[in-house]
N, CA and C atoms as an extended XYZ file, in Angstrom:
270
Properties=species:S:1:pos:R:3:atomname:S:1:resname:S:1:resid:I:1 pbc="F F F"
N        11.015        9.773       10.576 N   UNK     1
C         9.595        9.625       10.290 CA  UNK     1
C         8.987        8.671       11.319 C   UNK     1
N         7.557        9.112       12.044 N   UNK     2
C         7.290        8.112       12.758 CA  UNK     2
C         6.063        7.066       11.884 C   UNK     2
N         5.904        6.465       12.843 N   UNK     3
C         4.987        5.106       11.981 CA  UNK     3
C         3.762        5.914       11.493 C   UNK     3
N         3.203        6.430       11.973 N   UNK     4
C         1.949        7.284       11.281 CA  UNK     4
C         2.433        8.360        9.522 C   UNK     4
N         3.075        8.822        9.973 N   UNK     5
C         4.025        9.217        8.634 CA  UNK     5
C         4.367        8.723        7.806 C   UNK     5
N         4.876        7.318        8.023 N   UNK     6
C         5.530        6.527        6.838 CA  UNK     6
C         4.316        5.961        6.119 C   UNK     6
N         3.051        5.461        7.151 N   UNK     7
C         2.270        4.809        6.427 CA  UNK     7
C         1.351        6.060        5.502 C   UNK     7
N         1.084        7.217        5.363 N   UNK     8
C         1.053        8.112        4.937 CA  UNK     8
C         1.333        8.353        3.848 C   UNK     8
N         2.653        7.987        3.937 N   UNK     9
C         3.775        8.309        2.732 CA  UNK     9
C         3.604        7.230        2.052 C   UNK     9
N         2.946        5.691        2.382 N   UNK    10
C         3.341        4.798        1.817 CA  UNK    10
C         2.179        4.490        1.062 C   UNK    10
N         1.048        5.354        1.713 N   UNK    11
C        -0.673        5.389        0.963 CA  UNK    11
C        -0.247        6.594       -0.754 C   UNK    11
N         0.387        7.714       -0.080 N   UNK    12
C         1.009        7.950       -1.674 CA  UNK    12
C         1.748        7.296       -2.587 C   UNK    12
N         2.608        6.617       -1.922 N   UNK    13
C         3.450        5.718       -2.803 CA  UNK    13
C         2.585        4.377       -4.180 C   UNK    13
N         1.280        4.253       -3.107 N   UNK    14
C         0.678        3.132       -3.592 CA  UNK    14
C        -0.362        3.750       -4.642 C   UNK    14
N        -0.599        5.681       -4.398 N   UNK    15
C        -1.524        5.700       -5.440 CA  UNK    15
C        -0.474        6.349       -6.796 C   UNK    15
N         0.552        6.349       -6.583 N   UNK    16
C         1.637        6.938       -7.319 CA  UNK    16
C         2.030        5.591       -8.603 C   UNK    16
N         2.431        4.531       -7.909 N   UNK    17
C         2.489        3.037       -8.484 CA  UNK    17
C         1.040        2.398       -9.021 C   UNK    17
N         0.142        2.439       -7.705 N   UNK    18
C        -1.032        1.965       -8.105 CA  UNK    18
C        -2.277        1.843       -9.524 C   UNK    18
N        -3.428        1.060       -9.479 N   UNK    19
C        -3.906        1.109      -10.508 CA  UNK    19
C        -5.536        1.465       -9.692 C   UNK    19
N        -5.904        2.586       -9.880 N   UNK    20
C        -7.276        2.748       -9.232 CA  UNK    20
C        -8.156        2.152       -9.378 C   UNK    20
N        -9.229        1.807       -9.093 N   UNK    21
C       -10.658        0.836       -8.801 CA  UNK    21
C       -11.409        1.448       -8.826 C   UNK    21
N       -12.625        0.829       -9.286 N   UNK    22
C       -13.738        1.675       -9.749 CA  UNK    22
C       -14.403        2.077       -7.924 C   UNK    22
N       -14.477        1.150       -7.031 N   UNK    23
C       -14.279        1.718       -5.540 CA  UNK    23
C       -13.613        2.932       -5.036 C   UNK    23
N       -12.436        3.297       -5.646 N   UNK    24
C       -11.945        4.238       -5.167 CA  UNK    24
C       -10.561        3.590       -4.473 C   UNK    24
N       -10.753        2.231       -4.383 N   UNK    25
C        -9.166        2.043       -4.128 CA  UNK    25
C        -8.672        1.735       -4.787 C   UNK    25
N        -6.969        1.728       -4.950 N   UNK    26
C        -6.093        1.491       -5.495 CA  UNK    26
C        -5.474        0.291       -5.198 C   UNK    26
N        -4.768       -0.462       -6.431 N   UNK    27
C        -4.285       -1.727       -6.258 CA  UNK    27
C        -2.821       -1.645       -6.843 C   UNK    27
N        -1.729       -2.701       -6.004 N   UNK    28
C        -0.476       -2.392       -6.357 CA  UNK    28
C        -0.010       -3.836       -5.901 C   UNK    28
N         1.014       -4.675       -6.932 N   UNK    29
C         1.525       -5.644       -6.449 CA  UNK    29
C         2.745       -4.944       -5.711 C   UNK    29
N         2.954       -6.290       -4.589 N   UNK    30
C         3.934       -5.977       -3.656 CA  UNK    30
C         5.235       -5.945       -4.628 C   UNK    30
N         5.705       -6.612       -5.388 N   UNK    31
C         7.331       -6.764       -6.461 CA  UNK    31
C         7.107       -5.774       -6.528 C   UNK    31
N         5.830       -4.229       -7.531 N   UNK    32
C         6.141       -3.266       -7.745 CA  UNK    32
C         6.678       -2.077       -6.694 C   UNK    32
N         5.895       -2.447       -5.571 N   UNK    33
C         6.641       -1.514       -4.230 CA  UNK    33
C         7.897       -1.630       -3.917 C   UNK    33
N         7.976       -2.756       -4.009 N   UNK    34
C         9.649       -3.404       -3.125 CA  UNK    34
C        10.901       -3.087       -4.613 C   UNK    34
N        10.754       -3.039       -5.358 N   UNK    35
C        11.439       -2.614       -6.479 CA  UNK    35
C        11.649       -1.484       -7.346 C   UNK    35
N        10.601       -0.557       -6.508 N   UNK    36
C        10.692        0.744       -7.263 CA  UNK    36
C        11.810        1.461       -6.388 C   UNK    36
N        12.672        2.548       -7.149 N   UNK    37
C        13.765        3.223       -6.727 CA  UNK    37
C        13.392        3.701       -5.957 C   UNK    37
N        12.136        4.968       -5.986 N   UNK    38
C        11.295        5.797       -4.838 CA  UNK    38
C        11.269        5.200       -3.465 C   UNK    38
N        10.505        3.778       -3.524 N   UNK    39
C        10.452        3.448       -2.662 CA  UNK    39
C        11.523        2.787       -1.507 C   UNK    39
N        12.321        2.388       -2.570 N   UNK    40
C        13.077        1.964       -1.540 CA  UNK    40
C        14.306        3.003       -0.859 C   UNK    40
N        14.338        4.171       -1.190 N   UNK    41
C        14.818        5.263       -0.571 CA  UNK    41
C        14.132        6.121        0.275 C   UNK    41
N        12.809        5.932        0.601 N   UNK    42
C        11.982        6.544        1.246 CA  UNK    42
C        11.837        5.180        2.543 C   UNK    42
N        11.476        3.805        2.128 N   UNK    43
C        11.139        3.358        3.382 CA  UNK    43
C        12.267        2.137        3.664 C   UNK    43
N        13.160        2.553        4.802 N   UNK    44
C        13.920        1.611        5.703 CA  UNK    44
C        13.473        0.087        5.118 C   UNK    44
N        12.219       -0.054        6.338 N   UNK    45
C        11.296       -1.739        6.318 CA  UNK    45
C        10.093       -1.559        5.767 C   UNK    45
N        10.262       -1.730        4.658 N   UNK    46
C         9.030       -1.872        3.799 CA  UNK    46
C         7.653       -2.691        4.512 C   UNK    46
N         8.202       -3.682        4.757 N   UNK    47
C         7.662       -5.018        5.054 CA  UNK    47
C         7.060       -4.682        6.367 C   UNK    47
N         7.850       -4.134        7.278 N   UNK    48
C         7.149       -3.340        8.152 CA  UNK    48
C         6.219       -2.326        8.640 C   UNK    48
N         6.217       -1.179        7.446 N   UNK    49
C         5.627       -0.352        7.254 CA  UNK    49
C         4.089       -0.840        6.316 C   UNK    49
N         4.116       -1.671        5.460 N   UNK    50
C         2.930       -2.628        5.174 CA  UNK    50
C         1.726       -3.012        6.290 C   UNK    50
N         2.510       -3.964        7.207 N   UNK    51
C         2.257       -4.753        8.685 CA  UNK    51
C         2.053       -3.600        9.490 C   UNK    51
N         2.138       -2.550        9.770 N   UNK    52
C         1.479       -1.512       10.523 CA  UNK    52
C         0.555       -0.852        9.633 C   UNK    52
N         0.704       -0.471        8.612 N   UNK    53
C        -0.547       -0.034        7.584 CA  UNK    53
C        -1.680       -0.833        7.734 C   UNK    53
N        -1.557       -2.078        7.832 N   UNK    54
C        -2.759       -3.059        7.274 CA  UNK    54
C        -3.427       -3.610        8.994 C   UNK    54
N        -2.582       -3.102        9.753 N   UNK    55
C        -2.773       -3.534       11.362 CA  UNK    55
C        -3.969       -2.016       11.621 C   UNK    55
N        -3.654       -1.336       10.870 N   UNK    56
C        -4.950        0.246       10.901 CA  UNK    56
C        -5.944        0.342       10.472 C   UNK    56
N        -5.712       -0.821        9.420 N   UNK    57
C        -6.436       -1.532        8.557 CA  UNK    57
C        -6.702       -0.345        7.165 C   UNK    57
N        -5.394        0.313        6.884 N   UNK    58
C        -5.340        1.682        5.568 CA  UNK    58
C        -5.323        0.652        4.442 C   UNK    58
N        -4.616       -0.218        4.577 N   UNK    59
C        -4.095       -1.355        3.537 CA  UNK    59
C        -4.579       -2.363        3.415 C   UNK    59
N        -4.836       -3.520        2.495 N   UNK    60
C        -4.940       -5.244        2.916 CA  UNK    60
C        -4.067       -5.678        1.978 C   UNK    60
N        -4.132       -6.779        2.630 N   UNK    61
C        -3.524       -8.104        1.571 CA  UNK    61
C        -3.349       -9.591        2.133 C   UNK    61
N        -3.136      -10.519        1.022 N   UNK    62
C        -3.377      -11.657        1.775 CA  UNK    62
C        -1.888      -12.167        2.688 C   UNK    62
N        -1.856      -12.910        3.366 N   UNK    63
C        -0.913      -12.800        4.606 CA  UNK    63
C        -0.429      -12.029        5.336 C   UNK    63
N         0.221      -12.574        6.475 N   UNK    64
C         1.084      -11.532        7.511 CA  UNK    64
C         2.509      -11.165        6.977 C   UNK    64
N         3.404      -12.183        6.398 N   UNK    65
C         4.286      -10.884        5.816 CA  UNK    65
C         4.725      -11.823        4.751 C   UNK    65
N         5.525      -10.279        4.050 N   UNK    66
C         5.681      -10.437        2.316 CA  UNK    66
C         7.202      -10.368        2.395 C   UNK    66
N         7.414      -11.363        1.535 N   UNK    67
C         8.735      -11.918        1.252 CA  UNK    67
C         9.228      -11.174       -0.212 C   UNK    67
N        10.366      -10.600       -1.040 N   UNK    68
C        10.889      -10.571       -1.836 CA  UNK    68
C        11.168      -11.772       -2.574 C   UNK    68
N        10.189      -11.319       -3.971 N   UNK    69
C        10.668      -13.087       -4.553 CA  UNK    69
C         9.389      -13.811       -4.604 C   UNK    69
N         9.572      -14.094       -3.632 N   UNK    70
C         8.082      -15.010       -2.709 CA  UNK    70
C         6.333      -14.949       -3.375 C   UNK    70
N         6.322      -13.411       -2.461 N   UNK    71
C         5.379      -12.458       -2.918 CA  UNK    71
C         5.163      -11.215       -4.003 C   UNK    71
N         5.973      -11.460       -4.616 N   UNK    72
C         6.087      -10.304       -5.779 CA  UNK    72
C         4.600      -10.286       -6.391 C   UNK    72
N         3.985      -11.156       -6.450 N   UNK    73
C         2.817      -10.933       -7.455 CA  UNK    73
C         1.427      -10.887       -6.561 C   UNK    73
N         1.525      -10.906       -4.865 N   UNK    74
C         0.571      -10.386       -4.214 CA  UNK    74
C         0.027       -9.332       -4.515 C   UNK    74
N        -1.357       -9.023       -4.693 N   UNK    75
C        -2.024       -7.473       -4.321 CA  UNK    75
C        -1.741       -6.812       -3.068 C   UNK    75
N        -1.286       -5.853       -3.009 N   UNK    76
C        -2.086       -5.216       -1.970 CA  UNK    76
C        -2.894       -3.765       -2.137 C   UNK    76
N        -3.746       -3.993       -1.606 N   UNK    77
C        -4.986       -2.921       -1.604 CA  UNK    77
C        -5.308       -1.603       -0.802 C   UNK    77
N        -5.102       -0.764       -1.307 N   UNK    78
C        -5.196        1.044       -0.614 CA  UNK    78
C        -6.525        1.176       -0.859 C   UNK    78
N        -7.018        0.955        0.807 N   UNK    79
C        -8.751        0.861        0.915 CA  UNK    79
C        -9.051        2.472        0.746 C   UNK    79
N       -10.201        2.448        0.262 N   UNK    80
C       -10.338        3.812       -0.241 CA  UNK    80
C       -10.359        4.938        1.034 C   UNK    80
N       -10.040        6.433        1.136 N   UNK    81
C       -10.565        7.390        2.251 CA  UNK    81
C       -12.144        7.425        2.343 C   UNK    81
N       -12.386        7.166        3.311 N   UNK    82
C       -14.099        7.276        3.254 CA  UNK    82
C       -14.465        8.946        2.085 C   UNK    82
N       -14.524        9.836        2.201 N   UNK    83
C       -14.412       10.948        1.159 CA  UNK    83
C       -14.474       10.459       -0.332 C   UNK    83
N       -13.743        9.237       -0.581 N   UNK    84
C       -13.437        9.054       -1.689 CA  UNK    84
C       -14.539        7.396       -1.950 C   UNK    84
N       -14.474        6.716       -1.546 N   UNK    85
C       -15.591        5.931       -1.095 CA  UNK    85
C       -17.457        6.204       -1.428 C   UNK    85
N       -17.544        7.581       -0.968 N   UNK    86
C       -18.303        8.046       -1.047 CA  UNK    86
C       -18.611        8.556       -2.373 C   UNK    86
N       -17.981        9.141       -3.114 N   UNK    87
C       -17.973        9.651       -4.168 CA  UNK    87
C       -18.085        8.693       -5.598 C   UNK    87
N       -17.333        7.770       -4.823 N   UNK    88
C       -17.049        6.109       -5.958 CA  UNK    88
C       -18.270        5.842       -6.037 C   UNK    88
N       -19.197        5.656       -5.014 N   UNK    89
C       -20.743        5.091       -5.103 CA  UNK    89
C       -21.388        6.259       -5.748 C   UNK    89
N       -21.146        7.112       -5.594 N   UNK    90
C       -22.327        8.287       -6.400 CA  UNK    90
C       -22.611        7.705       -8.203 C   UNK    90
């Protein structure tokens, strides 16, 4: 999988786990990503694949990187598809 792919895969992952927003994005603590079975058979470096998501700016959250443990109870945020964005405001 290349980096465009994973983060892809990892925008499903987050609306799969996630809790939707009346925006249209979805919210997911990092413990729930890093601990779900799915995920961690699908992505190698999690932590990595985050840090290129949020460098595209598909994702946010607060800091540059997330620790196991550490950060379990960080948000991170699946900014909405503009399509969907759009529709949230209607």
């Amino acid at each position: 999988m290349n980096v465009e792919e994973e983060v892809q895969r990892l925008s499903q992952e987050i609306k799969r786990l996630g809790k939707v927003q009346a925006d249209g994005s979805y919210k997911v603590t990092f413990g729930t990503l890093f601990n779900d079975d799915e995920c961690a058979n699908i992505f190698e470096a999690l932590v990595g694949t985050l840090r290129a998501a949020k460098k595209r700016k598909v994702l946010t959250y607060e800091g540059e990187l997330l620790l196991q443990g550490v950060h379990d109870n960080v948000e991170i945020t699946l900014n909405p598809a503009p399509a969907e964005a759009a529709a949230a405001a209607n």
